[in-house]
C-alpha positions in Angstrom: 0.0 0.0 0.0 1.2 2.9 -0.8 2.7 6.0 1.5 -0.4 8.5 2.0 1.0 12.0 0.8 2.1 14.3 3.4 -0.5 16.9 4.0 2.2 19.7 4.3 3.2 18.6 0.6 2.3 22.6 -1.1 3.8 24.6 1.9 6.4 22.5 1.5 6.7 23.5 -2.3 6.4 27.3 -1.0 9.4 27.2 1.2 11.3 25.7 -1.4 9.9 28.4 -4.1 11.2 30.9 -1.5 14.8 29.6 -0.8 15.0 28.9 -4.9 13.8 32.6 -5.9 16.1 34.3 -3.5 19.5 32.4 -5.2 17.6 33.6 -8.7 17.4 37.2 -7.3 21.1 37.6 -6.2 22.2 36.0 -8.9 20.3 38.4 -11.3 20.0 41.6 -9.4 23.7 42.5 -9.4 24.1 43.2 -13.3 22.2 46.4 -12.8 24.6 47.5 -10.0 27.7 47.1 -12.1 28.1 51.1 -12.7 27.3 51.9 -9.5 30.1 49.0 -8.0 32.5 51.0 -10.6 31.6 54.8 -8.5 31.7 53.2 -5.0 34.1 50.4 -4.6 36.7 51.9 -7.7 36.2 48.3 -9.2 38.1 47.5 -12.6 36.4 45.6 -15.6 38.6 42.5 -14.7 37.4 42.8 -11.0 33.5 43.4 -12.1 33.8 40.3 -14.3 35.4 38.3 -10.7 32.5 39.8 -8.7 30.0 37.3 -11.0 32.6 34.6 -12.1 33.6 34.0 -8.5 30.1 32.8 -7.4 29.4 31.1 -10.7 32.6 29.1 -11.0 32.2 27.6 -6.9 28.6 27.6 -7.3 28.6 25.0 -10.5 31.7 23.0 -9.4 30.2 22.4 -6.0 26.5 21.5 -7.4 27.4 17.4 -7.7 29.2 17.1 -4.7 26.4 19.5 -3.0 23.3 16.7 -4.5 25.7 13.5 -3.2 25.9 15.4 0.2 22.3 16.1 0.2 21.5 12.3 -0.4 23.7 11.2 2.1 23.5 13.5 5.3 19.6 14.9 4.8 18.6 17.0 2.3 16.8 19.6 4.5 19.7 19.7 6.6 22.1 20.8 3.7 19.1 23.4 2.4 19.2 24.8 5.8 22.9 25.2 5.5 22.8 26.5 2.6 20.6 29.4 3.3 22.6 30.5 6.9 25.5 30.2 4.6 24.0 32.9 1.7 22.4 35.0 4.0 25.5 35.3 6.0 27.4 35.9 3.0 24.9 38.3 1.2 24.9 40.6 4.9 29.0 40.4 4.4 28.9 41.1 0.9 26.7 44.0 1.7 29.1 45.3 4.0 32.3 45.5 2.0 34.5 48.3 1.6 36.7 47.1 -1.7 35.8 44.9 -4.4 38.6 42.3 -3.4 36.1 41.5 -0.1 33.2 41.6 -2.6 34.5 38.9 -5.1 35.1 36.9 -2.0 31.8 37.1 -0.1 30.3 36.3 -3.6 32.7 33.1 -3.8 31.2 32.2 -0.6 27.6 32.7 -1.9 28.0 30.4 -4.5 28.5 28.0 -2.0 25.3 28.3 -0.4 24.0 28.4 -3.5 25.1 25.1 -4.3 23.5 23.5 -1.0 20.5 25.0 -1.7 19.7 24.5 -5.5 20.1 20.5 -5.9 18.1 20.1 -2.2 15.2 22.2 -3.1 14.3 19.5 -6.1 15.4 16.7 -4.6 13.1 17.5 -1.8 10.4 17.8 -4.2 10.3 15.1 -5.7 10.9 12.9 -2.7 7.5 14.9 -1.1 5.2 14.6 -4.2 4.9 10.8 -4.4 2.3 11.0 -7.2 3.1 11.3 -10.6 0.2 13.9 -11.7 1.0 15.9 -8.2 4.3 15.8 -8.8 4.5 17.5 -12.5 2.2 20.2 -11.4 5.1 20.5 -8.8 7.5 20.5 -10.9 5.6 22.9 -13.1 5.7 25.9 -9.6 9.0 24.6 -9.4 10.5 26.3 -12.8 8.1 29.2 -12.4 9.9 30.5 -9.6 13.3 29.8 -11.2 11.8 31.4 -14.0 11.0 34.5 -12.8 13.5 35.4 -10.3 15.9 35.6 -13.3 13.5 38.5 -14.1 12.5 39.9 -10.9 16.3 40.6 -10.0 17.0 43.4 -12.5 14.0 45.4 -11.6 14.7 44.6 -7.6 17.9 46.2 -8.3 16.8 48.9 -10.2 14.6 49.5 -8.0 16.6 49.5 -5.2 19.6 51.5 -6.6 17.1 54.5 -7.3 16.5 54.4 -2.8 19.1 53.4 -1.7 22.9 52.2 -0.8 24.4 49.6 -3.5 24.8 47.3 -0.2 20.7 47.4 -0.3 20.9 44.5 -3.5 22.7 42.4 -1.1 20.8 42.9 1.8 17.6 42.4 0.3 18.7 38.5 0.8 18.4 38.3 4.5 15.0 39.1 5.6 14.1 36.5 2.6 16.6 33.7 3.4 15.2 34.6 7.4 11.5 33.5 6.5 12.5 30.2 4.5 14.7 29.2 7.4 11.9 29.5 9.7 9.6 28.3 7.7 11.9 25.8 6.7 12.0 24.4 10.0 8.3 23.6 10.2 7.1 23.0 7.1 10.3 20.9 5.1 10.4 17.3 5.8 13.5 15.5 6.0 14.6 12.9 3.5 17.7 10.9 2.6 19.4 8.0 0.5 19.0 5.0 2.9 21.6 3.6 1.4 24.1 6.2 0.5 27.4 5.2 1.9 30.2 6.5 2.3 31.5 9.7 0.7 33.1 9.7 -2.3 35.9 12.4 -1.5 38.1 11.5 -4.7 35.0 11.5 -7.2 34.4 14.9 -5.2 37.9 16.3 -5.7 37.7 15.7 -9.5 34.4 16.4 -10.5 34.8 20.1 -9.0 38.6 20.0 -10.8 36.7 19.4 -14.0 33.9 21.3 -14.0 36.3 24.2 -12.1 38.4 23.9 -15.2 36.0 23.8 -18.1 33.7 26.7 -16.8 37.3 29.1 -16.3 37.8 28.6 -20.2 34.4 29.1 -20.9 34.6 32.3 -18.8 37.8 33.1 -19.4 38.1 32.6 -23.6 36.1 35.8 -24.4 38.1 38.4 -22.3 41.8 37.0 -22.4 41.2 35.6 -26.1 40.4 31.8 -27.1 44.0 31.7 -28.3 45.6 32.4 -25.1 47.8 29.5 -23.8 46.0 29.4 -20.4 42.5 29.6 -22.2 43.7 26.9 -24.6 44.9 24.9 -21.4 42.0 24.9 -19.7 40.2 22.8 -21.8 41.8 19.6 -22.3 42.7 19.8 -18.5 39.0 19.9 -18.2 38.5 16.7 -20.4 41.4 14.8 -18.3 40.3 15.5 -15.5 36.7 14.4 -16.3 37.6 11.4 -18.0 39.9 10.7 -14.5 36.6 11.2 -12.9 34.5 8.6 -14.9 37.3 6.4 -14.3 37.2 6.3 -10.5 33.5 6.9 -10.8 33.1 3.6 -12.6 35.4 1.8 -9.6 34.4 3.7 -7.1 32.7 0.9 -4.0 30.5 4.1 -3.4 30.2 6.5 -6.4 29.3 9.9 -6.2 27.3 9.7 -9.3 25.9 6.9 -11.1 27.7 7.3 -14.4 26.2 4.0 -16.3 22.6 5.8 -15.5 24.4 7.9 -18.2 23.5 5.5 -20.9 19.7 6.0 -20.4 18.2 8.6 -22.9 16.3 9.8 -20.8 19.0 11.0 -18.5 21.7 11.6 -21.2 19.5 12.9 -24.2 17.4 15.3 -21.8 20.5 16.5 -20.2 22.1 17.9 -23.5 19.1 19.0 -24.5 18.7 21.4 -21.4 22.3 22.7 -21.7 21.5 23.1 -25.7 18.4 24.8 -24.4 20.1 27.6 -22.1 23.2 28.2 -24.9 20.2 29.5 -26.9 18.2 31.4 -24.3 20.5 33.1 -22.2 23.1 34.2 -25.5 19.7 35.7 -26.9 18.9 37.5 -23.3 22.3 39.0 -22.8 22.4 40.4 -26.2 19.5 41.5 -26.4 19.2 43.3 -23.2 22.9 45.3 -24.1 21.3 46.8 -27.3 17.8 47.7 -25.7 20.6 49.7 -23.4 23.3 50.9 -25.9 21.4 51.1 -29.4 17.9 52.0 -28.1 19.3 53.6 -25.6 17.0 52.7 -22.1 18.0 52.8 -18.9 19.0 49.4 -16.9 15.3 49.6 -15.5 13.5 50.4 -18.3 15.5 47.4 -20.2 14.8 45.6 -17.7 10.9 45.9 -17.6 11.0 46.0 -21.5 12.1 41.8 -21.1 10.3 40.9 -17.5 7.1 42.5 -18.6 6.4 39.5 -21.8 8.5 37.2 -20.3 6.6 37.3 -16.5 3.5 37.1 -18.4 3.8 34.3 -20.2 5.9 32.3 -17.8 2.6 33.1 -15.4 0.1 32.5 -17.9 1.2 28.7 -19.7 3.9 27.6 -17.3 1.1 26.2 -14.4 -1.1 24.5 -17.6 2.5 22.5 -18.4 1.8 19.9 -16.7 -1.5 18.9 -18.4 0.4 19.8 -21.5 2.8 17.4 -21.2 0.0 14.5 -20.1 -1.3 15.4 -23.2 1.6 15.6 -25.9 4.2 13.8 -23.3 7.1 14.9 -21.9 9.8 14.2 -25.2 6.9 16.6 -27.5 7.0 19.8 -25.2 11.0 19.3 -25.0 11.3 19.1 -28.8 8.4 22.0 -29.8 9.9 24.3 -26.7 13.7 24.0 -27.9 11.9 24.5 -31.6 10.6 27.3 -30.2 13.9 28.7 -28.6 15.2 28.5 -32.4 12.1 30.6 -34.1 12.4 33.0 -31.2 16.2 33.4 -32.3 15.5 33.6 -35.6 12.8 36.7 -35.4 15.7 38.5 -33.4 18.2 38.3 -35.7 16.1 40.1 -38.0 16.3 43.2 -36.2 17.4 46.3 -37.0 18.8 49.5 -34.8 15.5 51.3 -35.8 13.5 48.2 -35.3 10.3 48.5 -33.3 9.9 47.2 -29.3 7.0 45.7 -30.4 8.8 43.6 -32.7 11.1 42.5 -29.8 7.8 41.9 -27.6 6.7 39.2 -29.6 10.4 37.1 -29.9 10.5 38.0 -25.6 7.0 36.2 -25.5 7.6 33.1 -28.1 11.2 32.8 -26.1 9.2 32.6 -22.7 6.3 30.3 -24.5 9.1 27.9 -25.3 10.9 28.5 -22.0 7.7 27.5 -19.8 7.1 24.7 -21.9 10.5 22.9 -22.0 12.0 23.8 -18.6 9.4 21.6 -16.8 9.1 18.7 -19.4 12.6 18.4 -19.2 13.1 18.6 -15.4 10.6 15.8 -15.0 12.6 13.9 -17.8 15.8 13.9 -16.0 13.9 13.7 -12.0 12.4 10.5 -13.2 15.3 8.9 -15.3 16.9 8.7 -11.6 15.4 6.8 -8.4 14.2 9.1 -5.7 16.7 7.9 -3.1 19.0 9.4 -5.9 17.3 12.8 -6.2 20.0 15.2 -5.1 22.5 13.4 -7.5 19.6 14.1 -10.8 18.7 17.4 -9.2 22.7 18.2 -9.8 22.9 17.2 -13.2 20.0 18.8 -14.3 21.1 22.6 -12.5 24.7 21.8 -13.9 23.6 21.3 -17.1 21.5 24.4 -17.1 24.3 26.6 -15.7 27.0 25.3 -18.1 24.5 26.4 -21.2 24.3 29.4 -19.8 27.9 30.1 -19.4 28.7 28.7 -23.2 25.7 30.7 -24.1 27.2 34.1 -22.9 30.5 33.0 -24.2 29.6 32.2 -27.9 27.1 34.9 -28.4 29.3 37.4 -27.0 32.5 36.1 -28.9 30.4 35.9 -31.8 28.9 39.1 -31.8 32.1 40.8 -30.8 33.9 39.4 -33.8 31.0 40.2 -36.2 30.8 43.9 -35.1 33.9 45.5 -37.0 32.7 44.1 -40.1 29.3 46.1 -39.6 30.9 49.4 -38.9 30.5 51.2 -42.1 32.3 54.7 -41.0 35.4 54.9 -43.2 36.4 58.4 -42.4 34.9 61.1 -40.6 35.9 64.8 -40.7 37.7 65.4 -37.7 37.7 62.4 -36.0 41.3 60.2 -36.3 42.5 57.1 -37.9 43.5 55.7 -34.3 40.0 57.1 -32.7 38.1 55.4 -35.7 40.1 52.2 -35.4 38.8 52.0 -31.4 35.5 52.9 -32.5 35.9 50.1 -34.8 36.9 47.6 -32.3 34.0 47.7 -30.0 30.5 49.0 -29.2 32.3 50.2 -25.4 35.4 51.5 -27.5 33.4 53.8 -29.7 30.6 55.5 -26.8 34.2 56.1 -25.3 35.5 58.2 -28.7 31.6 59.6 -29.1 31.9 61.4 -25.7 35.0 63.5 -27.2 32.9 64.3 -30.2 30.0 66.8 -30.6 27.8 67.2 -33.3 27.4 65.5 -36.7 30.9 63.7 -36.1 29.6 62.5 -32.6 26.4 61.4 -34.4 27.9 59.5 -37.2 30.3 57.4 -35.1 27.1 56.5 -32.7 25.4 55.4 -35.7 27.7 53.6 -37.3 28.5 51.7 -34.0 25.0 50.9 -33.2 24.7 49.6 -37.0 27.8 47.3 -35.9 26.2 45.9 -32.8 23.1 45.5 -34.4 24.9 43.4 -37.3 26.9 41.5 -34.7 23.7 40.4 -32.5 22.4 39.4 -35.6 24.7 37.4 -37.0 25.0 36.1 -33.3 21.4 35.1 -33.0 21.3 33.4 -36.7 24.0 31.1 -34.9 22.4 31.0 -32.0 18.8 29.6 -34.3 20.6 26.9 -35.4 22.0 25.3 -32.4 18.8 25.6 -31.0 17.3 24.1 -33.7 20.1 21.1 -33.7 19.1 20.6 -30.0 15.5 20.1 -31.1 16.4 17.4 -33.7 18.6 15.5 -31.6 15.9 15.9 -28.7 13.2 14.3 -31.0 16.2 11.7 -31.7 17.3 10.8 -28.6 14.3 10.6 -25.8 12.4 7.8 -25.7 8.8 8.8 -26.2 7.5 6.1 -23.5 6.7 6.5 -20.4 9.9 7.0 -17.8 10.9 3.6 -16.2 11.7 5.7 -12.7 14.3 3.8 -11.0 14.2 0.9 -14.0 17.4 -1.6 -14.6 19.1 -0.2 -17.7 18.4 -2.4 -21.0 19.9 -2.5 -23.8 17.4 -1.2 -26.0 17.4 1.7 -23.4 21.2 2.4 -23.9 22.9 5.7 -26.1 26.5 5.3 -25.1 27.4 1.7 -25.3 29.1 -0.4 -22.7 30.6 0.8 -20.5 34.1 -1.0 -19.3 36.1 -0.9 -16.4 39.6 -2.2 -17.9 
């Protein structure tokens, strides 16, 4: 017979909304404050670009070893952890008088970002025993994940127009205050029975690897991808994470499951979600930098212009998923929302500098129809391709996955973009402007807003112009890119999952197998 549900089951779901949407804030809010971090703390570009890299890079190379521990020692436990150890850190990081202390209260944050993220689903799925109960789950789930990415910019807009640039930090605490106590009523406790003991080498190397891969990706569009160190970086990543499939593999006690790997469902639905996020967030940050330098809004006002469609949507279809994907199955809405991604794309790099918002509205709205409709198909996909003794482990590979697309995402769309733009610059000489000014104009969209505020009048205008043109040309030959890949992930989507219904915690066959045997020599 089975378990009756637990009756606290949707406060449960609110205090994990809470403790998810406060990481999604932070992690969000802080690219508004950038200019004002500049004026206060004296920060340089390479130190601004630290302040965010410093909490991505611990935050994604912790996330496995973060969803092993949550298995093993409770998962509420390490979600409680998790949020003494952000607030803490957010109330530091508000406090900071140089940028150096800021890039290491943000280091810190990622860590308590990576207790908190892989708990919060894990504990989900172990709390919403049914299957129907838990998509809609599943469904509020990726709302709030959804919309904290878009409630953070105008939070700090907000916040910036009031008050102290500590204020975006401290907004944290009072939050992370009410899901702790909250926490402590209403989150059951759950764990792998039979977890054993902790895989501290598989840990070592999995964070080496992942460490080393996301630096590159980082890394590769500010030092150059030709750089020795940036060229390093990458097949240190790939010995190191073949090292770690190795022990993995021998391991008595594993700290992931690596032949699970070989189940589509896992494997296919994994790719597809990194595939996903390349797409969506190298549209996002593009997009957002021209509403700001071509169109020229200010960081609120860009920042409504994309939460506005976006919010709607995501409100509007993402809590019918779930009878969406009873209806079409899970593999349809991954395929059709990745599709989506693509068309999205594809409508954007059509633009033009003098293109209308309302033209913009509608690829914001399609990219959030195709956002709400994959994020939670696919997060059930992976949740049920692993047992639920095994949740913090699937709950890891699905967040990892997402944060490494949107890492690449940034990367290639801005590397892309930035390469593009001095072929769209179509000033070849201007009266009194130099060949050396021109030539920095020339080289970036920051290089020539630099030369403009030397210039006045029809010379000022015409090197504006011609740099917006080349930004304009650069996203779109950025977002034509960015189409296709997207529309690749679809097709090997619709190749890869098995359109059946999820064997959840099912034997591996070989007819459910992608990657072959795997051998221990």
């Amino acid at each position: 017979m089975a378990d009756a549900p637990d009756p606290r089951r949707w406060w449960t779901l609110g205090v994990l909304g809470l403790s998810l949407l406060v990481i999604g804030i932070d992690n969000n809010i802080l690219n508004v404050a950038m200019p004002t971090l500049v004026r206060k703390l004296g920060a340089t570009p390479s130190q601004l670009q630290w302040i965010v890299d410093s909490y991505v890079l611990v935050f994604v190379g912790l996330l496995l070893i973060s969803g092993r521990l949550g298995d093993r020692l409770g998962r509420k436990g390490v979600m409680t952890a998790g949020l003494v150890v952000f607030g803490t850190s957010s109330l530091l990081a508000a406090l900071s008088s140089s940028a150096t202390q800021l890039i290491a209260c943000r280091a810190v944050m990622g860590v308590g970002a990576a207790l908190i993220m892989p708990a919060t689903l894990s504990i989900l799925v172990n709390v919403f025993t049914d299957p129907a109960e838990r998509r809609r789950a599943i469904a509020y789930w990726s709302l709030m994940n959804a919309t904290s990415a878009f409630i953070g910019p105008v939070t700090g807009g907000l916040l910036l127009r009031q008050f102290a640039w500590g204020s975006v930090f401290l907004i944290n605490v009072p939050i992370v205050a009410v899901a702790l106590a909250a926490g402590r009523v209403l989150v059951p406790t759950s764990r792998d029975p039979d977890a054993g003991k902790f895989d501290l080498v598989g840990a070592g190397l999995s964070a080496a690897a992942l460490g080393a891969l996301l630096w590159g990706i980082i890394e590769g569009p500010s030092k150059g991808w030709g750089e020795p160190v940036v060229l390093f970086a990458f097949p240190a990543a790939l010995a190191l994470g073949f090292a770690f499939v190795r022990w993995e593999l021998r391991a008595p006690d594993p700290m992931v499951d690596i032949v699970a790997f070989r189940r589509p469902r896992l494997s296919g639905a994994a790719v597809a979600v990194m595939i996903a996020f390349v797409a969506m967030s190298g549209s996002m940050f593009l997009v957002i930098q021209s509403l700001q330098l071509v169109k020229g809004y200010t960081p609120l006002t860009a920042a409504l212009a994309t939460s506005v469609p976006i919010c709607t949507v995501n409100f509007l279809w993402m809590p019918r998923a779930p009878r969406m994907i009873e209806r079409f199955t899970a593999k349809r809405m991954v395929v059709g929302g990745i599709g989506t991604i693509s068309l999205a794309a594809m409508m954007i790099s059509t633009t033009t500098a003098h293109s209308s918002y309302l033209f913009l509205f509608v690829a914001f709205a399609l990219m959030a129809l195709a956002f709400s409709s994959f994020l939670p198909a696919s997060t059930e996909t992976i949740m049920a391709a692993v047992p639920a003794q095994k949740a913090g482990a699937g709950s890891a590979i699905n967040q990892m996955a997402r944060q490494l697309g949107q890492a690449l995402g940034v990367a290639m769309a801005g590397s892309v973009a930035a390469s593009a733009y001095p072929g769209g610059f179509s000033a070849k000489e201007v009266p009194g402007v130099s060949t050396a000014a021109l030539d920095t104009a020339r080289g970036s969209i920051t290089g020539a807003v630099r030369v403009a505020s030397q210039l006045t009048g029809d010379a000022r205008a015409v090197v504006l112009d011609a740099a917006h043109h080349a930004f304009i040309h650069g996203m779109r030959t950025a977002m034509a890119a960015t189409a296709t890949i997207a529309l690749l992930g679809a097709l090997y989507a619709a190749k890869v999952i098995p359109s059946g219904p999820p064997p959840v915690g099912a034997d591996l066959t070989d007819d459910d197998a992608t990657l072959g045997q795997l051998v221990v020599d």
